[in-house]
C-alpha positions as CSV (number, residue, x, y, z in Angstrom):
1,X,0.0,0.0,0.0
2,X,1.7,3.4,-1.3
3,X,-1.0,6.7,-0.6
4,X,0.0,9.2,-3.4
5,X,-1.6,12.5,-2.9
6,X,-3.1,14.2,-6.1
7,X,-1.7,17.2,-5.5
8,X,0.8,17.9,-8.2
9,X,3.5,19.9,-6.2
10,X,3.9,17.7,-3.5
11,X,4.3,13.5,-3.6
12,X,4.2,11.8,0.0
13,X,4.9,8.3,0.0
14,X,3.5,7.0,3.4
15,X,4.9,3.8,4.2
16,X,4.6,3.9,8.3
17,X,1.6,1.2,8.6
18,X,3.4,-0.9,6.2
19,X,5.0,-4.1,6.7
20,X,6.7,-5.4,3.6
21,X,9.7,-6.3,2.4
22,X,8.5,-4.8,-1.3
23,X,7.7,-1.3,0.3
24,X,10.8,0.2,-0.3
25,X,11.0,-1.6,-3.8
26,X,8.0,-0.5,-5.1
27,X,9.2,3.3,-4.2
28,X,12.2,2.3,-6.4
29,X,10.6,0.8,-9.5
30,X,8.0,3.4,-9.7
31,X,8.2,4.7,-13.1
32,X,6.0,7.3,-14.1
33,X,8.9,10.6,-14.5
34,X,6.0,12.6,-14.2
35,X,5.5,12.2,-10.5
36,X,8.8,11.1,-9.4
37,X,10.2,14.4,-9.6
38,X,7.6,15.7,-7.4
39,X,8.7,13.2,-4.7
40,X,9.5,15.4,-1.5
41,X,8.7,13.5,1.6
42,X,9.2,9.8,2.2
43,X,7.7,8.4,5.9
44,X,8.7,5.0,5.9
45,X,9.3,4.8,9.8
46,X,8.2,1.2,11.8
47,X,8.8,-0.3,9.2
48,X,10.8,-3.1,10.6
49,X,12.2,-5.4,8.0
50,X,14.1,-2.7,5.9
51,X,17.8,-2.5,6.4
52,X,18.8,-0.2,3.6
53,X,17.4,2.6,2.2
54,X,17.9,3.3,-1.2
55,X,20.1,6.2,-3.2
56,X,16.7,8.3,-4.9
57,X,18.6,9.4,-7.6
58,X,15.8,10.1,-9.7
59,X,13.4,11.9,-6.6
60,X,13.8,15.3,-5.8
61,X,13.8,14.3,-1.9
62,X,13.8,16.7,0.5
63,X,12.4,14.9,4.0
64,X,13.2,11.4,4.7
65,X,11.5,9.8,8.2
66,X,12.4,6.5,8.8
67,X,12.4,6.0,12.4
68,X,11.8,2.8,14.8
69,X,13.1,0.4,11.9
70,X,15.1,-1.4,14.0
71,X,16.7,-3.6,11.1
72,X,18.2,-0.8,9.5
73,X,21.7,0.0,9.0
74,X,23.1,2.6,6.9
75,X,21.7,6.0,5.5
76,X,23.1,6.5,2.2
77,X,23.9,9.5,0.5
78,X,20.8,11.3,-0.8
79,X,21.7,14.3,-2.8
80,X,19.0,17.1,-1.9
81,X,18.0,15.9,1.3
82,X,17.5,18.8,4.0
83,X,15.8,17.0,6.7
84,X,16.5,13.1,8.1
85,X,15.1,11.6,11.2
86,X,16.2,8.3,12.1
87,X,15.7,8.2,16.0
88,X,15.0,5.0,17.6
89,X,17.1,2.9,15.1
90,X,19.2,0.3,16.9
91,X,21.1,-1.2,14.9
92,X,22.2,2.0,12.5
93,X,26.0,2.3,12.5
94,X,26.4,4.9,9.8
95,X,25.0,8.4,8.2
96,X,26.8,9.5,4.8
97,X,27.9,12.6,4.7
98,X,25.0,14.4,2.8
99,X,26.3,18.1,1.8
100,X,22.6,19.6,2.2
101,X,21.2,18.1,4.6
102,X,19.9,20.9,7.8
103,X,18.4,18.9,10.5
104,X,19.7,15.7,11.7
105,X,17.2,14.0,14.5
106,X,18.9,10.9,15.4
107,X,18.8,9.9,19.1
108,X,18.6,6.7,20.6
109,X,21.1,4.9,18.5
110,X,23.1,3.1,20.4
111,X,25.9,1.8,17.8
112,X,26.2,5.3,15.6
113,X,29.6,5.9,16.7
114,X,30.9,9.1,14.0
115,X,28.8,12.1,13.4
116,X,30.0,13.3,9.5
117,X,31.3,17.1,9.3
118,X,28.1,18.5,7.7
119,X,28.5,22.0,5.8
120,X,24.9,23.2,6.3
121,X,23.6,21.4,9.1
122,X,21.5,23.8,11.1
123,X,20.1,21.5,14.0
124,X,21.4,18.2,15.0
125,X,19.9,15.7,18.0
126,X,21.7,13.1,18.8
127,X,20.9,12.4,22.3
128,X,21.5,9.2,24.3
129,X,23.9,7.5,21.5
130,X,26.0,6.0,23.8
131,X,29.3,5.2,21.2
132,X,29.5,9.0,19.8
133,X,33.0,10.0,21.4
134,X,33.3,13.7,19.7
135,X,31.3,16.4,18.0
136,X,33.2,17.3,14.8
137,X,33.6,21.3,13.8
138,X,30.2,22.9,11.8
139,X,30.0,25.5,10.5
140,X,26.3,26.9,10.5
141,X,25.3,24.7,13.3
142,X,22.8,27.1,15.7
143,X,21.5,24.4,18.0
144,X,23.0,20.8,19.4
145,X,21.6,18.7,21.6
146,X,23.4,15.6,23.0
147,X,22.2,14.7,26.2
148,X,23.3,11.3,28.0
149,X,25.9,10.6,25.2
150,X,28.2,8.9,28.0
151,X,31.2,8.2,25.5
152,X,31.2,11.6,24.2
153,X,34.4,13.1,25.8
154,X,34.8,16.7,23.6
155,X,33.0,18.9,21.9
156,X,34.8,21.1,18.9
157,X,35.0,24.6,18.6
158,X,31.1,25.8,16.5
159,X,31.3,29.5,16.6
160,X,27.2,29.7,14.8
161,X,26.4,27.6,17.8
162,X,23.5,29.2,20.0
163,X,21.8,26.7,22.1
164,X,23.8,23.4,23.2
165,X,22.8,21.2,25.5
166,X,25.2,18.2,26.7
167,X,23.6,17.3,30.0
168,X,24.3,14.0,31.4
169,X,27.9,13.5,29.3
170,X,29.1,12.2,31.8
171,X,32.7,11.9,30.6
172,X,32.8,15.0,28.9
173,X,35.8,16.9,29.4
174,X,36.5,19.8,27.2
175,X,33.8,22.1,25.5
176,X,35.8,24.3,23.3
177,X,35.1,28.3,23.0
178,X,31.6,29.1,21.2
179,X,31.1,32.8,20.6
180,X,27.4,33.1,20.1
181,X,25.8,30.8,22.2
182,X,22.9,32.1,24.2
183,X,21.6,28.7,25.9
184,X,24.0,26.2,27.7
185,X,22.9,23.1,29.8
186,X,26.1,21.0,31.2
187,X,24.5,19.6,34.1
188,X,25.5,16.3,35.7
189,X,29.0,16.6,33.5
190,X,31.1,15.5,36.1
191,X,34.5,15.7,34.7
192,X,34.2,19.0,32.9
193,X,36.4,21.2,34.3
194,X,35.8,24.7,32.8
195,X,33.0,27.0,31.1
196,X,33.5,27.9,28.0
197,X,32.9,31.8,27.5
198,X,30.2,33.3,25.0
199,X,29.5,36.9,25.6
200,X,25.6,36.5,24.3
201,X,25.5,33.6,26.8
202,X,21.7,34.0,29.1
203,X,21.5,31.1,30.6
204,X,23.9,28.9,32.2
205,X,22.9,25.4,33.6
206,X,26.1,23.5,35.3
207,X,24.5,21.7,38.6
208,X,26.6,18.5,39.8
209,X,29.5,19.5,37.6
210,X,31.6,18.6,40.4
211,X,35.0,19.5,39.1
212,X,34.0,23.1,38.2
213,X,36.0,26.0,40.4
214,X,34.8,29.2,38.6
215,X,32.4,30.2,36.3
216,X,33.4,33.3,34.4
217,X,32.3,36.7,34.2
218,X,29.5,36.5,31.6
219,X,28.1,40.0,30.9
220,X,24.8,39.0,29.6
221,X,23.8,36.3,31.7
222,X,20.3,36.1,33.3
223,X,19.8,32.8,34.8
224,X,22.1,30.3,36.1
225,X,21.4,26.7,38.1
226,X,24.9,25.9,39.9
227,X,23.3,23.8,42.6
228,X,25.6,20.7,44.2
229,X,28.9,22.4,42.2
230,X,31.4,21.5,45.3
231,X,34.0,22.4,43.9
232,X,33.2,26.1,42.9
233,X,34.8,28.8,45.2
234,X,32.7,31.9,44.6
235,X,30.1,33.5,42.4
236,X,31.2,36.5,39.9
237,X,29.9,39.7,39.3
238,X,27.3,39.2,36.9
239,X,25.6,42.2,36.3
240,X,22.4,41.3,34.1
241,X,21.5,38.4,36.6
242,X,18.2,37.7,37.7
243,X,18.0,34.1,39.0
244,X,20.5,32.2,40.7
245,X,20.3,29.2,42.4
246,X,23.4,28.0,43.9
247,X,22.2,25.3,46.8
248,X,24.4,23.1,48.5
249,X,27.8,24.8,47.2
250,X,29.8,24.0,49.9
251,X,32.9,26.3,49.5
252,X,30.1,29.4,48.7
253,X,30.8,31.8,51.4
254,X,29.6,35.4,50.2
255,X,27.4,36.6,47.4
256,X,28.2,39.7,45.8
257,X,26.0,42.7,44.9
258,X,24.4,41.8,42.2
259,X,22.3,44.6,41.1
260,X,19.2,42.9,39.2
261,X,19.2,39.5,41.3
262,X,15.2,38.7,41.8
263,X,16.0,35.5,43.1
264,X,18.2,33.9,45.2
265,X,18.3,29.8,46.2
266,X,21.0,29.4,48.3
267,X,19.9,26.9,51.3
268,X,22.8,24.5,52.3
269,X,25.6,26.4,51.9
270,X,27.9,28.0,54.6
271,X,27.2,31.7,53.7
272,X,27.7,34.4,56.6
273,X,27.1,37.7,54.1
274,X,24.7,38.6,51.6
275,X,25.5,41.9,49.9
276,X,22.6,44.5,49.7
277,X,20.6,43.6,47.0
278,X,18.0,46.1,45.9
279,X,15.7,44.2,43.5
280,X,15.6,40.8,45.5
281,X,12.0,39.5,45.8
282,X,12.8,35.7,46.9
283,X,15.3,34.3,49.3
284,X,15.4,31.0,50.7
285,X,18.6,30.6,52.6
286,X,17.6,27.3,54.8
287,X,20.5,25.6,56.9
288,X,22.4,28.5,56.3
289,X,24.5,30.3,58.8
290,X,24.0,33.6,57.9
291,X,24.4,36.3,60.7
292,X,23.3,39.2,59.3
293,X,20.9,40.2,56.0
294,X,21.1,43.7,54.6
295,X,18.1,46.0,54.1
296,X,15.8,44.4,51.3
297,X,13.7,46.8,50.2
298,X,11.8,44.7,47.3
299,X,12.0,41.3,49.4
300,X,8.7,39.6,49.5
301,X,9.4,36.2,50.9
302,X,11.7,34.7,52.6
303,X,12.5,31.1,53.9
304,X,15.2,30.4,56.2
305,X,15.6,28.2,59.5
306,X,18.6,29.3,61.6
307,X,19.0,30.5,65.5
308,X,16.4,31.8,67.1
309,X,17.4,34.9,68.4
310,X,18.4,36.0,64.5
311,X,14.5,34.3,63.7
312,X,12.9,37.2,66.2
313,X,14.8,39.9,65.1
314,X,14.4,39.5,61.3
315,X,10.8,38.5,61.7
316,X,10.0,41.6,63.5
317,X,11.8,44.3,60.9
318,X,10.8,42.4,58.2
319,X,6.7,42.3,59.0
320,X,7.5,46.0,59.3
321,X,8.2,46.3,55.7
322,X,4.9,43.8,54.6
323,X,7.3,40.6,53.9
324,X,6.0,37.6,54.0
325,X,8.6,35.2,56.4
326,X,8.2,31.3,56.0
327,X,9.5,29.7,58.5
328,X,9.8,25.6,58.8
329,X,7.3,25.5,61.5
330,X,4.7,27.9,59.9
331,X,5.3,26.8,56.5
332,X,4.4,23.3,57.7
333,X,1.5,24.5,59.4
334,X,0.0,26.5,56.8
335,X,0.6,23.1,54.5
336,X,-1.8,21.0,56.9
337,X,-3.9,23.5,57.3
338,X,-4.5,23.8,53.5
339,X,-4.8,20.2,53.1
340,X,-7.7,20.2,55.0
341,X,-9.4,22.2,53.6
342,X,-8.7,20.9,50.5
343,X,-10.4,17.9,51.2
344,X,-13.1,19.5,53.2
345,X,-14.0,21.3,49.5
346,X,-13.2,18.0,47.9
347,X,-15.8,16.0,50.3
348,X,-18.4,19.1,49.3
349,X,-17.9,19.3,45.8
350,X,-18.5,15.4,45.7
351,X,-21.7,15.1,47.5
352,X,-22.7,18.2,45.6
353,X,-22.1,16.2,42.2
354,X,-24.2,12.9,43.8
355,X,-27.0,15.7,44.4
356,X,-27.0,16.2,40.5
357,X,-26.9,13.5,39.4
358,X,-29.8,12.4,41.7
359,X,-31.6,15.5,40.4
360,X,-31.7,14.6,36.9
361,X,-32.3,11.2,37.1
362,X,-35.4,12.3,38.8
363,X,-36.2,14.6,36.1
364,X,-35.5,12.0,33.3
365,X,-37.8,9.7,34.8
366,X,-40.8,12.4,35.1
367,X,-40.1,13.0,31.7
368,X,-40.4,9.6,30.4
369,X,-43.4,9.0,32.0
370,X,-44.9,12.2,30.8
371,X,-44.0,11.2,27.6
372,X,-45.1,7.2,27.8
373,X,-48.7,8.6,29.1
374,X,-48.7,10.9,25.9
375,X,-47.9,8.5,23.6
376,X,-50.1,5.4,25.1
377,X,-52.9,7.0,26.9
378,X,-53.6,10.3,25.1
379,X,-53.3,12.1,28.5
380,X,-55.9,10.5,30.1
381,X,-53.4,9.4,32.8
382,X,-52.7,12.7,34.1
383,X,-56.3,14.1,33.2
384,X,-57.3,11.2,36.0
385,X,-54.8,11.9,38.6
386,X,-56.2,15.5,38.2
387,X,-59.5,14.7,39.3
388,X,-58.3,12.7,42.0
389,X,-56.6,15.6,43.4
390,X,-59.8,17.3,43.3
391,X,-61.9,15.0,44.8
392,X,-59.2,14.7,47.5
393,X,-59.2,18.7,47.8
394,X,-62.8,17.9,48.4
395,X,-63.2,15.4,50.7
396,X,-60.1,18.2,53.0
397,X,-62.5,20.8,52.6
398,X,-65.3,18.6,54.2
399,X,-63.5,17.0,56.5
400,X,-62.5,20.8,57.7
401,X,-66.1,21.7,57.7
402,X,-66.8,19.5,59.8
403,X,-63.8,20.0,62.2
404,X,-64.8,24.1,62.4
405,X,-68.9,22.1,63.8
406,X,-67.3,20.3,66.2
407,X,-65.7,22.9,67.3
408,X,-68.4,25.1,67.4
409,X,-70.3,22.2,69.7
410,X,-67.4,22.1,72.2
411,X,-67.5,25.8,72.5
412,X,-71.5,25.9,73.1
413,X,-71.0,22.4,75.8
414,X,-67.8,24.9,77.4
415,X,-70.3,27.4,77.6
416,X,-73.4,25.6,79.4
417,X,-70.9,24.0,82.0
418,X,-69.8,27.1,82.7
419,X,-73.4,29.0,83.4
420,X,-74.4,26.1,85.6
């Protein structure tokens, strides 16, 4: 089965329900020139009984999907091809090097072992291919990911690079200098050693990168995660900072002024000063043994847990200022207390839904036997419960007749008792 769309400009051979050895054949022996060259897009992805994938000299291909087929082996050479996903093939050992191909999506493939030195490769993916031991040079590349690659031990210099992220190499060693990149993620890279430096770098992850001492004095930086980094000594002036989490650093003992800091995570570490920090709205400083915090003029909340003495006295000129303190004991209390409620309004809400439910079934029954006495009885059902209630109404006002004359009697007997 080969779906051809009728659309002149665009031929799609979809081969992804397929499972036949004669799929790929019947793509190669199809001879009408006047589709072929309007082949773009080939899906032949689960197919699992391919294990090559043909030349298409005569297709003008442009996107070629074949993942999951786990019996294939090699990607050929495809002149024209700008986009190839291949994820999820396990026994793939080999891509050619195709000159114009711009994204490359091929994680999860465990024996690709050599990544070719594309020329206009824009995005690459290669993420959790465990035998990949370097990242050749790019030129054009904007955006790699390569996460869990735990052979890959370095990383050549890509100066179009702008986003990489490498988290979870755990052998990694050696990022070489990217100039442009905005977006880094090294976390859990446990023998990388240095930073590289990018002056349009914004965001910075590097938490458990245990062999990192410094990180340098990136101008443009906005965010940065350098949690459980033991070996780091101190944090730089950064001036465009505004998040910085930096918990359980245990050689961090100061943090400088940084003038746009919003917030600050630095529980676990053994800091004694905090420099003034005009635009901090966060802190949460727990298990630290900090003896003295600066006028915050901005700070909104704060969690902390430390002696009590330094508890009262913050706690008092802080509620001055309208901040909200969270301490252990009150945030756990507030906690409970929430929970409570929440089940309280969870108990409500599902009686309340039982009381609908009841509801209409009520109503659906009045309505279907409205509707049976329509259809079987003309009416006449309800016309005769109607004068039932009437006689009924009848026989009440007689019986209160009645009533009112005995009443009267009682009074008249009550009367006569009385005169004799």
């Amino acid at each position: 089965m080969i779906i051809i769309s009728d659309h002149e400009d665009s031929l799609t051979f979809d081969l992804h329900i397929i499972s036949n050895k004669m799929c790929i054949v019947c793509v190669c022996n199809y001879n009408n020139s006047n589709l072929v060259k309007y082949l773009h897009k080939l899906d032949c992805s689960k197919c699992n009984v391919i294990t090559f994938i043909p030349s298409f000299e005569r297709y003008n291909l442009i996107k070629l999907n074949c993942n999951l087929c786990k019996n294939l082996k090699y990607i050929p050479n495809i002149k024209g091809l700008q986009s190839l996903t291949c994820h999820s093939c396990e026994l793939i050992e080999c891509i050619s090097n195709i000159q114009e191909l711009k994204t490359l999506i091929c994680y999860m493939c465990p024996l690709l072992k050599h990544i070719p030195q594309f020329n206009s490769l824009v995005i690459l993916d290669c993420s959790e291919c465990t035998s990949i031991k370097c990242i050749p040079p790019m030129q054009g590349l904007t955006k790699l990911t390569c996460r869990q690659c735990h052979s890959l031990e370095e990383i050549h210099p890509i100066d179009s690079l702008m986003t990489l992220d490498c988290s979870g190499c755990m052998i990694l060693k050696n990022i070489h200098s990217v100039k442009n990149l905005e977006y880094l993620n090294c976390a859990n890279c446990y023998k990388l050693k240095q930073i590289p430096f990018s002056q349009n770098l914004r965001t910075l992850f590097c938490s458990s990168c245990e062999c990192i001492e410094e990180i340098p004095p990136f101008q443009e930086l906005e965010q940065l995660y350098c949690s459980l980094c033991i070996s780091l000594t101190e944090i730089p002036s950064l001036p465009e900072l505004q998040f910085l989490s930096c918990i359980a650093c245990t050689r961090i003992k100061y943090i400088p002024p940084l003038q746009n800091l919003c917030k600050l995570y630095c529980s676990n570490c053994p800091i004694e000063y905090i420099s003034p920090l005009q635009k901090l709205e966060f802190l949460a400083c727990l298990y630290c043994p900090i003896e003295q915090i600066p006028p915050l003029q901005n700070l909104k909340k704060l969690n902390m847990k430390t002696n009590q003495a330094l508890k009262s006295v913050l706690v008092g000129s802080l509620l001055m200022l309208g901040v909200a303190v969270f301490t252990d004991a009150s945030a756990q209390r507030n906690q409970r207390f929430d929970r409570t409620e929440n089940k309280i309004d969870r108990r409500e809400n599902v009686r309340d839904r039982r009381e609908d439910v009841r509801d209409r079934r009520e109503d659906r029954r009045d309505r279907m036997e409205d509707r049976f006495d329509r259809r079987h009885h003309g009416g006449r059902r309800d016309r005769l419960e109607d004068i039932r209630d009437r006689r009924e109404d009848v026989r009440d006002r007689k019986e209160d007749i009645r009533d009112r004359r005995e009443d009267k009697r009682d009074r008249r007997e009550n009367r006569r008792d009385r005169r004799h």
